[in-house]
C-alpha positions as CSV (number, residue, x, y, z in Angstrom):
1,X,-19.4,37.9,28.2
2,X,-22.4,36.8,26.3
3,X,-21.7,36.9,22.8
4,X,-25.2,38.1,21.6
5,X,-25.1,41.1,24.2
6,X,-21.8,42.2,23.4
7,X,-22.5,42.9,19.7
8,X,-26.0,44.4,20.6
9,X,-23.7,46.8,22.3
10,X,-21.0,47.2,19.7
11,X,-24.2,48.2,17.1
12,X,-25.0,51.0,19.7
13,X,-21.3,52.2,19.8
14,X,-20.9,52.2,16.0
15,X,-24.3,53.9,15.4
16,X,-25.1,50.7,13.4
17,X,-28.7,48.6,12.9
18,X,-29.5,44.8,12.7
19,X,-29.9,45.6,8.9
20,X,-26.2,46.4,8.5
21,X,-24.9,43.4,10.2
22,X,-27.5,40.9,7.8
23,X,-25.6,43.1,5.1
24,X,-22.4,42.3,6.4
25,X,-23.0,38.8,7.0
26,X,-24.6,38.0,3.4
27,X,-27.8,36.8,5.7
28,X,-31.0,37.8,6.3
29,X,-32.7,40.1,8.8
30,X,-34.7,37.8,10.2
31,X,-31.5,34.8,10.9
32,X,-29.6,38.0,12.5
33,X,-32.4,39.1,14.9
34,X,-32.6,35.4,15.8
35,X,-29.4,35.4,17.1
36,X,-29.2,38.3,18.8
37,X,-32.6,37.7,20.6
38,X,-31.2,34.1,21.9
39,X,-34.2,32.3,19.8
40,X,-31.1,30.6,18.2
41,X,-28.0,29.4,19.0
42,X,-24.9,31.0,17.5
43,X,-23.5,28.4,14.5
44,X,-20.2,27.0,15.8
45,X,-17.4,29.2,14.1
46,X,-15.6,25.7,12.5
47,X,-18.5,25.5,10.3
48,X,-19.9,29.5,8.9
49,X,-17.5,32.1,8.0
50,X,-20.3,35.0,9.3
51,X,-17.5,35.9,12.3
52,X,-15.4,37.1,10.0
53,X,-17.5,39.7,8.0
54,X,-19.5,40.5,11.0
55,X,-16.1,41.4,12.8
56,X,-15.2,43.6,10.1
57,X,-18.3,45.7,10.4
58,X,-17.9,45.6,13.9
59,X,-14.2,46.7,13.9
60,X,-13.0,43.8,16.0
61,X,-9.7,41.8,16.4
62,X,-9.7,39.0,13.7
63,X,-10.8,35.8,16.2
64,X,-12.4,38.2,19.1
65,X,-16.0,37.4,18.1
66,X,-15.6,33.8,17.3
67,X,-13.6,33.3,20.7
68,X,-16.9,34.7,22.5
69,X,-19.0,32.2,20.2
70,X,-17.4,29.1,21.7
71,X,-17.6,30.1,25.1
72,X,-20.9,30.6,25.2
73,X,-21.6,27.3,23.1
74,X,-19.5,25.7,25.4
75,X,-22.2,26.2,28.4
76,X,-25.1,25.2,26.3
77,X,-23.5,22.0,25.4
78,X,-22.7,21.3,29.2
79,X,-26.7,21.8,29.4
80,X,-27.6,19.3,27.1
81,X,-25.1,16.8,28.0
82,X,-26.9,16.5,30.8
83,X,-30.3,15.8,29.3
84,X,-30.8,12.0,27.2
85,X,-30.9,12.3,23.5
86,X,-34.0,12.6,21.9
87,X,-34.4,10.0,19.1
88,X,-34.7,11.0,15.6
89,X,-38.1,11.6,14.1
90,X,-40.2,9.5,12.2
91,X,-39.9,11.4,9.0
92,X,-36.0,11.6,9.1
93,X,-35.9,8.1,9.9
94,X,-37.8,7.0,7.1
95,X,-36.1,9.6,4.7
96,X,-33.1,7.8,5.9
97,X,-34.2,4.2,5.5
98,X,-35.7,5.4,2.0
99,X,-32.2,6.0,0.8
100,X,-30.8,2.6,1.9
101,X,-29.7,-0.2,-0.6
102,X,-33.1,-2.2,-1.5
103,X,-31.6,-5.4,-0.5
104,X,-30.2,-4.1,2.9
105,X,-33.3,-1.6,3.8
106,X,-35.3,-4.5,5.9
107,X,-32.8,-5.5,7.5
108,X,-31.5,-1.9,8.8
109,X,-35.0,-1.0,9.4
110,X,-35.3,-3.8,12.1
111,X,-32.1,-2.7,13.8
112,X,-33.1,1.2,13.8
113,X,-36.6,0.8,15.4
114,X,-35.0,-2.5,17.8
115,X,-32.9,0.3,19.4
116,X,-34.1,3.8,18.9
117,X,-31.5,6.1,17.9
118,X,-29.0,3.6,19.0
119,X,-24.9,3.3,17.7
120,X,-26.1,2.2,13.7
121,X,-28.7,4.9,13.5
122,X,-26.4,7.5,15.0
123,X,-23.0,6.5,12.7
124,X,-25.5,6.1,9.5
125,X,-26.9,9.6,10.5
126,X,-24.0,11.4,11.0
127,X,-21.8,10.0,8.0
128,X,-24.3,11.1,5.5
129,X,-24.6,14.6,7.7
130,X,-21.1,15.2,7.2
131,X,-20.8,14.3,3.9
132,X,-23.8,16.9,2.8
133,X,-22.2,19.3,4.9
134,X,-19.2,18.6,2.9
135,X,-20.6,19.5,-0.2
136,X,-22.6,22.3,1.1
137,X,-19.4,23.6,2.5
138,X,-16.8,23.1,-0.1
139,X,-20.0,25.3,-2.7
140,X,-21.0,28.1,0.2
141,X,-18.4,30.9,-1.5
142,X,-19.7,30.0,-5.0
143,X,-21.9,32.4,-5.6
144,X,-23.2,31.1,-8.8
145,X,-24.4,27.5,-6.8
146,X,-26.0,30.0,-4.5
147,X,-28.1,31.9,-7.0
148,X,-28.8,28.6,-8.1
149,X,-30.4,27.3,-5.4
150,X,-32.1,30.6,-4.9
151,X,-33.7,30.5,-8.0
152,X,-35.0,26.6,-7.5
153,X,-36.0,27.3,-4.4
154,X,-37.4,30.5,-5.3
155,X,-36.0,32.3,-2.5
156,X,-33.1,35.4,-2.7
157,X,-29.5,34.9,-2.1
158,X,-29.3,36.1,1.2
159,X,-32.3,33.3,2.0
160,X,-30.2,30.8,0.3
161,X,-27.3,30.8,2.1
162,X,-29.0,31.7,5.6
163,X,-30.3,28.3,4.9
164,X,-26.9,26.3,4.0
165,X,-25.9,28.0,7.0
166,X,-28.0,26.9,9.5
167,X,-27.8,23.4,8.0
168,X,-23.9,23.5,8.3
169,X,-24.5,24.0,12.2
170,X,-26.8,21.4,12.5
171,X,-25.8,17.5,13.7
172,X,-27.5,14.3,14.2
173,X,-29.3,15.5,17.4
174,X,-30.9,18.7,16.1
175,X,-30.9,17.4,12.1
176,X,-34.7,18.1,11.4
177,X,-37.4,17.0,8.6
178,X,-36.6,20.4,6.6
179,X,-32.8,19.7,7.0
180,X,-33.6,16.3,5.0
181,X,-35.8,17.0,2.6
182,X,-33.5,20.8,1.4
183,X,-30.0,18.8,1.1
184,X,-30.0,15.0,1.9
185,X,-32.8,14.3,0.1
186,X,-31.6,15.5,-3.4
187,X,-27.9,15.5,-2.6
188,X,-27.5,11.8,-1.7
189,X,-28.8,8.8,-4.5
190,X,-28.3,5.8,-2.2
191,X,-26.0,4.1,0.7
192,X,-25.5,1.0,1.8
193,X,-23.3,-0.5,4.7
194,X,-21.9,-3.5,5.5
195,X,-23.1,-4.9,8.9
196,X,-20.3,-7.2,9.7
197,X,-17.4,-4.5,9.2
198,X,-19.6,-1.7,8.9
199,X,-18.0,-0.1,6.0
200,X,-20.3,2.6,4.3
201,X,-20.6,3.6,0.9
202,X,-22.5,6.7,0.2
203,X,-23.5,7.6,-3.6
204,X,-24.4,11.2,-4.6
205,X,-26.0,13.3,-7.0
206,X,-23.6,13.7,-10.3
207,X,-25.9,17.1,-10.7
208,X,-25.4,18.5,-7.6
209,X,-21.7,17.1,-6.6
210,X,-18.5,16.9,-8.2
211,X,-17.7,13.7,-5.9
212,X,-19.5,10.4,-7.2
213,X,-19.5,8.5,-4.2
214,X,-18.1,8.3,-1.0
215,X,-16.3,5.4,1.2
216,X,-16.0,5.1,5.1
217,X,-13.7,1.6,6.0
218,X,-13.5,0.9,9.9
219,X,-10.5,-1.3,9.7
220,X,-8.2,-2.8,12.2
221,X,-4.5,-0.9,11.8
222,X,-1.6,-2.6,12.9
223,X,0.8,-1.0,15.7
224,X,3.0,2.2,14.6
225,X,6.2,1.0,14.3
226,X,9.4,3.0,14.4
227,X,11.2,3.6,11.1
228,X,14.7,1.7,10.2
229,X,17.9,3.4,11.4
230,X,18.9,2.9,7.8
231,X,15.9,4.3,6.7
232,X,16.4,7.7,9.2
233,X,19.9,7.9,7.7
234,X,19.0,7.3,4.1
235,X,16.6,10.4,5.0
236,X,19.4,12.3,6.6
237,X,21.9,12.0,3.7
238,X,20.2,14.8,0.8
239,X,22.7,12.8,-2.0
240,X,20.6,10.0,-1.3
241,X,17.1,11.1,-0.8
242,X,17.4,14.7,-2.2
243,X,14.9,14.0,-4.6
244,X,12.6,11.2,-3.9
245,X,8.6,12.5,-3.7
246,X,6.2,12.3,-0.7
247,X,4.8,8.4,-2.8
248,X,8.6,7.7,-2.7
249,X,9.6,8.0,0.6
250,X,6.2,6.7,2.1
251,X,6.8,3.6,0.2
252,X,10.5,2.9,1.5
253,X,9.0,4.0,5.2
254,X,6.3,1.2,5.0
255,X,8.7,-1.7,4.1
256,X,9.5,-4.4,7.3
257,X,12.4,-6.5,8.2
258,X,11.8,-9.1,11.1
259,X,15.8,-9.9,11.3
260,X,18.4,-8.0,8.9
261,X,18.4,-4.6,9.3
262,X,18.7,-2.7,6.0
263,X,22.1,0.6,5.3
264,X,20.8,3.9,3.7
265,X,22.3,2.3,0.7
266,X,19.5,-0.4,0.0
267,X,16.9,2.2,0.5
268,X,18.8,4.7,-2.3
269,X,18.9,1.1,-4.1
270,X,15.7,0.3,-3.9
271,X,14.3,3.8,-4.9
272,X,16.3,3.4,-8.0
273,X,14.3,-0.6,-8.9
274,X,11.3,1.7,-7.7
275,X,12.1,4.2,-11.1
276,X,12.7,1.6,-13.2
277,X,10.2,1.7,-15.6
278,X,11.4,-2.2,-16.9
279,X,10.2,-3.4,-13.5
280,X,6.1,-2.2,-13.5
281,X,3.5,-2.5,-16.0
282,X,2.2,1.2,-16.8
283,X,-0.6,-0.1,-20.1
284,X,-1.5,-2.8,-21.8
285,X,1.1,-2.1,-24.3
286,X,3.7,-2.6,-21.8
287,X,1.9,-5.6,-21.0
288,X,2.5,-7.5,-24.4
289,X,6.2,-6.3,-25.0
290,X,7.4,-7.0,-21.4
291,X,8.4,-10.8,-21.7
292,X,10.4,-9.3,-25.0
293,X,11.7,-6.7,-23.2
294,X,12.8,-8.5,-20.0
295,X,14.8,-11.0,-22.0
296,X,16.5,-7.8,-24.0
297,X,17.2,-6.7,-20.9
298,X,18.9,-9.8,-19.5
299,X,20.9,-9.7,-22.8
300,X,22.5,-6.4,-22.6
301,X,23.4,-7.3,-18.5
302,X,24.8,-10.7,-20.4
303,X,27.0,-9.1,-23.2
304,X,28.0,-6.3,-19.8
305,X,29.1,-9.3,-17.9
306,X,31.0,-11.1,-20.9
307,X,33.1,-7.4,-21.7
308,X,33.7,-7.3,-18.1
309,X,35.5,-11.0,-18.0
310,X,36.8,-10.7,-21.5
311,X,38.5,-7.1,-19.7
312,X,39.7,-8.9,-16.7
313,X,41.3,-11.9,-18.6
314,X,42.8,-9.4,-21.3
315,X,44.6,-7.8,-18.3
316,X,45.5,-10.8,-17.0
317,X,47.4,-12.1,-20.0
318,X,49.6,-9.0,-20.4
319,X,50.6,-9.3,-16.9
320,X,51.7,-13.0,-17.8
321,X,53.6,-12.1,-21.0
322,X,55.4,-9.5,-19.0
């Protein structure tokens, strides 16, 4: 069923107006009457929470409305599938390039217009999409950030987050000039990628984000292995392992053996050099006493080895003189 008739209908049932369901939602008339009349696409329901209070109003199963939602994007996506992307526009693009690392901005320019909306343009597009979106998402339930923005922008609350929502839907083949110049624009300072391993680095407004910057690696990763037998019974065994922490245990995981294979015993061993505090440098402070403190401990394991001898040859001269 189409999502937009079916809660046209449920307004009639309930005796209920456009007006209520903008209410509801914390939008405004206008984004509502938009969706119902098909001039915009529903938002996916991964990225607005407006489902949830509009099924409320509505008096529908928690998931009902959403469920509808994705079926019905689901047939406009086959749609445009089927048509070739449309490149991004001028202004984006140069919004985008704007943003780039001085010293890299040439030559990322010449590979953008080279091939038009090709796999660096899309990537470098998207990444900083989804890191405004982040932001945008993490702040859409404070409702002090809201009125914030309302009041820069000069627009009400219900405006305000219409807009974050309508950006939260978009993606790098519907981001427009708007989309840019409200959120990346102000929310990112500068990126910059490297073009042989096309790592990314993303810097952000201190004012508007609580994150500094932001780092995407595209790295090689070595084949999963599976984990030691020792290591599965060392895991098994709650005397052993009972109380080692999530760092712990991913640390003994990761070790590798290409021939011996190591007993739960050396991995409750090797948790224990893992605690010792004698065998990592915490400060700087640590740094200077841990020659002195190494040799003190080598001392004390020195005079434990000479009481251990002195105990075995004591008991073997009374079993002599007997």
């Amino acid at each position: 069923m189409d999502a937009c008739f079916f809660i046209q209908q449920r307004l009639r049932e309930l005796g209920l107006e456009q007006r209520d369901l903008a209410l509801a939602a914390e939008v405004t008339e206008s984004y509502v009457s938009q969706l119902l009349t098909r001039k915009k696409l529903p938002p996916a329901a991964n990225r607005t929470d407006i489902y949830e209070k509009m099924s409320v109003l509505l008096k529908l199963p928690k998931g009902t409305l959403a469920a509808l939602v994705e079926a019905q994007r689901r047939e406009e996506l086959k749609k445009k599938l089927a048509e070739p992307p449309m490149p991004l526009c001028q202004e984006v693009r140069q919004l985008i390039l704007l943003k780039c690392y001085p010293q890299r901005q040439r030559q990322v320019r010449e590979i953008f217009e080279r091939h038009s909306f090709g796999e660096l343009e899309r990537l470098v597009t998207q990444k900083l999409l989804d890191v405004v979106k982040g932001v945008a998402r993490e702040e859409l339930e404070n409702k002090n950030w809201l009125r914030g923005i309302a009041n820069l922008r000069h627009q009400s609350y219900q405006e305000a987050r219409t807009m974050i929502l309508e950006f939260l839907d978009t993606d790098v083949f519907s981001v427009s000039v708007s989309h840019c110049a409200t959120f990346l624009a102000p929310m990112i300072d500068s990126w910059d990628i490297d073009l042989a391993t096309f790592s990314l680095e993303i810097h952000l407004n201190p004012l508007l984000s609580s994150r500094a910057a932001v780092y995407f690696e595209f790295a090689e990763r070595p084949k999963t292995l599976q984990p030691e037998p020792g290591f599965q019974k060392f895991l098994a065994m709650p005397d052993l392992s009972g109380d080692a922490t999530e760092d712990e245990i991913e640390f003994l995981r990761s070790l590798r053996f290409k021939q011996r294979r190591p007993s739960a015993m050396y991995y409750y061993r090797e948790l224990q050099n893992l605690r010792d505090p004698l065998h990592f440098q915490e400060s700087p402070i640590i740094k200077r006493r841990d020659a002195h403190d190494t040799e003190k401990h080598k001392q004390v394991d020195s005079r434990q080895s000479a009481v251990r001898r002195w105990k075995r040859n004591a008991r073997g001269g009374r079993a002599r003189d007997n």
